[in-house]
C-alpha positions, 0 to 999 in steps of 0.5 A: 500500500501506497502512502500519500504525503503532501508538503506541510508547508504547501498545505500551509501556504493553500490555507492562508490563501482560502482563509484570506480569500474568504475574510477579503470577500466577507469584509468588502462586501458592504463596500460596494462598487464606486468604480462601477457606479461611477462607469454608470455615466459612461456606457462606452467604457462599460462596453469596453469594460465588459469585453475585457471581461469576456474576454479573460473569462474565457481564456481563464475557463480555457485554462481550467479546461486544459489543466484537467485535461492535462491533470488527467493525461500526465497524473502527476499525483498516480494514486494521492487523490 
């Protein structure tokens, strides 16, 4: 039988970014958008605004895509899943 170990200092490192993802999205919640409300008045820089967007959302979800695929491929971590 096969024993999975995974770095310590990785895990430790993974957690503090969740944490820290989650006490940043708790806190700025009730901050609301200035930056949109301000874009309000400006309906060609929304445009441009939500292109940009569309644009790295695809290419963001493109490279999910490609990491299972390659996760799946290759198995970097055989059996430690």
């Amino acid at each position: 039988m096969k024993i999975c170990e995974v770095s310590t200092l990785l895990a430790y490192i993974a957690t503090i970014y969740i944490m820290a993802c989650i006490f940043y999205m708790v806190l700025t919640k009730r901050y609301g958008t200035p930056f949109n409300d301000a874009l309000k008045n400006y309906p060609d820089l929304i445009k441009i605004k939500k292109d940009s967007g569309d644009k790295r959302r695809t290419i963001f979800y493109t490279g999910i895509i490609l990491s299972i695929i390659g996760l799946f491929i290759f198995k970097p971590f055989g059996l430690c899943f």
